[in-house]
C-alpha positions in Angstrom: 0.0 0.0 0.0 2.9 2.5 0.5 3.8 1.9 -2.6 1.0 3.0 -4.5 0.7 6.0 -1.8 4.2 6.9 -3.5 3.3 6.4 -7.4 0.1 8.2 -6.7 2.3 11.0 -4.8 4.6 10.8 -8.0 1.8 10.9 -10.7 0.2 14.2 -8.9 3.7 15.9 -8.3 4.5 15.6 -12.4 0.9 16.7 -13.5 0.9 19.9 -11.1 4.9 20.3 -12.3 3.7 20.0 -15.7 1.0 22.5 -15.5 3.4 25.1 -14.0 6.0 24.6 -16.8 3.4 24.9 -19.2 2.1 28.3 -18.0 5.9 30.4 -18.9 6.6 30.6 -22.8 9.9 29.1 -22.2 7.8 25.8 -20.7 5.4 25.5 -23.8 8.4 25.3 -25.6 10.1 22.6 -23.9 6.9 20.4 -23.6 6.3 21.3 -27.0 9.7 19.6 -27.9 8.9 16.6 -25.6 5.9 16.1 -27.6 7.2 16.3 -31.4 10.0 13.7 -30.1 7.4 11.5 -28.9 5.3 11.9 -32.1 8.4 11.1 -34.0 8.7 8.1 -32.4 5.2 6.8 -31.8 5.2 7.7 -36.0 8.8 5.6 -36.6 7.7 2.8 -34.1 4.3 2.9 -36.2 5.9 2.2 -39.7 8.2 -0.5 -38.8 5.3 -2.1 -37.3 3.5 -2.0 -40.4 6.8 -3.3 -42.3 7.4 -6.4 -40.1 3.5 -6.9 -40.2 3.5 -6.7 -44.2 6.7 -8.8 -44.5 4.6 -11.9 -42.6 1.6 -11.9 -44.4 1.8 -14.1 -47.8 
């Protein structure tokens, strides 16, 4: 139970930190980063997917 006391401690302490970064210009621009990375890679991990998947199929 302590534990989850501390992931739940953890998840609220990164959304309120979030929020506060995203509220300065400087913040929107990191997070803004953060998030066309990630969309670059969801996107790559996406297509090779889709490769490997079409190379099975006969």
């Amino acid at each position: 139970m302590k534990s989850f006391l501390w992931f739940v401690i953890g998840v609220a302490s990164a959304v309120v930190g979030a929020f506060a970064l995203s509220r300065s210009p400087q913040g929107k621009a990191v997070l803004d980063n953060l998030s066309a990375g990630a969309d670059a890679f969801i996107d790559a991990m996406t297509d090779e997917y889709d490769s490997r998947r079409s190379d099975n199929q006969v």
